[in-house]
PLY file of the C-alpha trace (Angstrom):
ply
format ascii 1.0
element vertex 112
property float x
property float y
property float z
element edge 111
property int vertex1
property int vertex2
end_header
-3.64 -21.22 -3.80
-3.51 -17.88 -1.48
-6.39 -15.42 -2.21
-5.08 -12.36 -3.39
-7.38 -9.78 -1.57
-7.53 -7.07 1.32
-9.90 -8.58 3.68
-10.85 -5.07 4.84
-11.06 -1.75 2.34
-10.51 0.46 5.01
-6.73 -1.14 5.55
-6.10 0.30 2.24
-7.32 3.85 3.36
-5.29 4.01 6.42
-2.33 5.04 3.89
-4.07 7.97 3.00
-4.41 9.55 6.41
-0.51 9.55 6.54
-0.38 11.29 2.52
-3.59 13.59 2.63
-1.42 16.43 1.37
-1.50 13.91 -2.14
-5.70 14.36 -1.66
-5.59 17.88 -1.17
-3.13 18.55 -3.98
-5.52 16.61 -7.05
-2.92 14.09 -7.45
-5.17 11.38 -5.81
-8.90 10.46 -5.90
-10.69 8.37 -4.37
-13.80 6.92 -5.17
-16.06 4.25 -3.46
-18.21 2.27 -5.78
-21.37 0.69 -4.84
-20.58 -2.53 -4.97
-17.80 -2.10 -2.00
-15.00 -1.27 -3.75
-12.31 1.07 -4.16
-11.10 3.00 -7.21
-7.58 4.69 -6.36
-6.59 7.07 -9.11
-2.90 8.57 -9.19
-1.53 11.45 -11.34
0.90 10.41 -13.48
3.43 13.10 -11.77
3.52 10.92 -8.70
4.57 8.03 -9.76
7.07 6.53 -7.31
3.89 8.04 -4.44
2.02 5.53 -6.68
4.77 2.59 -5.94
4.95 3.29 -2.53
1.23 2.65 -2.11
1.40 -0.30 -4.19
3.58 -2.04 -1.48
1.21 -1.01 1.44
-1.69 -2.97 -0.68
0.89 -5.70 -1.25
1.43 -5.82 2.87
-2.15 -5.74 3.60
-3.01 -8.63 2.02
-5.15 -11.62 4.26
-4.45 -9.65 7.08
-7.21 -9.11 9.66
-5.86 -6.80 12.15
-6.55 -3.40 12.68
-3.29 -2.96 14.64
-1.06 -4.43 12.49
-2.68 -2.21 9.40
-1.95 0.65 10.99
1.18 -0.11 11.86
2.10 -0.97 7.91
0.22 2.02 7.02
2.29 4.47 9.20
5.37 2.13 8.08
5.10 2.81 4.06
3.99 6.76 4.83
7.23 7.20 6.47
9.23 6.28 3.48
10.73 9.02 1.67
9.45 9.06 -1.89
13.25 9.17 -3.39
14.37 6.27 -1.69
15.93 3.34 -3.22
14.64 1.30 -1.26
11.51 1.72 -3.31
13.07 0.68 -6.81
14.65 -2.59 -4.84
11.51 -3.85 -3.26
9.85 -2.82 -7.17
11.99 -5.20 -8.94
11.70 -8.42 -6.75
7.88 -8.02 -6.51
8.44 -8.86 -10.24
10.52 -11.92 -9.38
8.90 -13.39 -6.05
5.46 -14.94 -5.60
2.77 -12.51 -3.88
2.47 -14.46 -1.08
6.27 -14.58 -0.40
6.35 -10.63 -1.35
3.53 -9.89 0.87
5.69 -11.62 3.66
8.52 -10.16 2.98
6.86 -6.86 2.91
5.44 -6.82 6.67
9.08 -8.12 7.65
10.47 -5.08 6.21
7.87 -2.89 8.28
8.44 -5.65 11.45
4.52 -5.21 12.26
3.30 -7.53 14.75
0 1
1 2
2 3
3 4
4 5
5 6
6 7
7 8
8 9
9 10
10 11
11 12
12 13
13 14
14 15
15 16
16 17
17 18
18 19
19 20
20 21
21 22
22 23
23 24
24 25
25 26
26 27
27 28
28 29
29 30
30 31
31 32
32 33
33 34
34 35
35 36
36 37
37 38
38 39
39 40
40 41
41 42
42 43
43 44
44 45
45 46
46 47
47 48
48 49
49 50
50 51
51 52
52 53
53 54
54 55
55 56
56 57
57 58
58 59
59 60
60 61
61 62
62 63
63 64
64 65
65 66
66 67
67 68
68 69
69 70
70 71
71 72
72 73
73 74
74 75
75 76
76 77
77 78
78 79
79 80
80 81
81 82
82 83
83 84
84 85
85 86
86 87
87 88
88 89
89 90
90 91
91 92
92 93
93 94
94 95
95 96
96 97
97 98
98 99
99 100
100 101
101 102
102 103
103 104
104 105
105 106
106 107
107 108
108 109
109 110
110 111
């Protein structure tokens, strides 16, 4: 079975630096718990923001490199917010296995 898990937190950050304006507007916080983790909190106004970061966490998964999570992160900060795109890659997450998805995902971004 494939561990579902970002290997490094700060993988999942590098989004951010690409959508600060989302920080600096209240529609975003961040919070670091003790215990290592990270609490993301989206308005509800942002919603498809919200989707969009859901598959950069979905492309990040297992992977190691620092490289190739910057490249993914720069990748899903370029994508417009209205795009389709979004709602297609939405519905097969419901339909494919993560590991397939999370594949698929880094294909779509063609991170090496």
């Amino acid at each position: 079975m494939l561990a579902k898990r970002v290997t490094k937190p700060e993988h999942i950050l590098r989004w951010f630096l690409y959508n600060q304006s989302l920080i600096d507007q209240g529609l975003v916080s961040i919070k670091r718990k003790s215990s290592g983790t990270i609490q993301v909190v989206f308005s509800e106004s942002v919603e498809r923001h919200f989707k969009i970061f859901l598959l950069h966490v979905y492309s990040v998964l297992n992977i190691r490199s620092d490289r190739k999570a910057e490249c993914l992160a720069k990748c899903w900060s370029r994508l417009d917010a209205i795009s389709p795109i979004i709602d297609v890659l939405w519905e097969l997450s419901r339909i494919t296995d993560v590991r397939r998805f999370s594949g698929l995902l880094r294909g779509y971004c063609l991170c090496r």
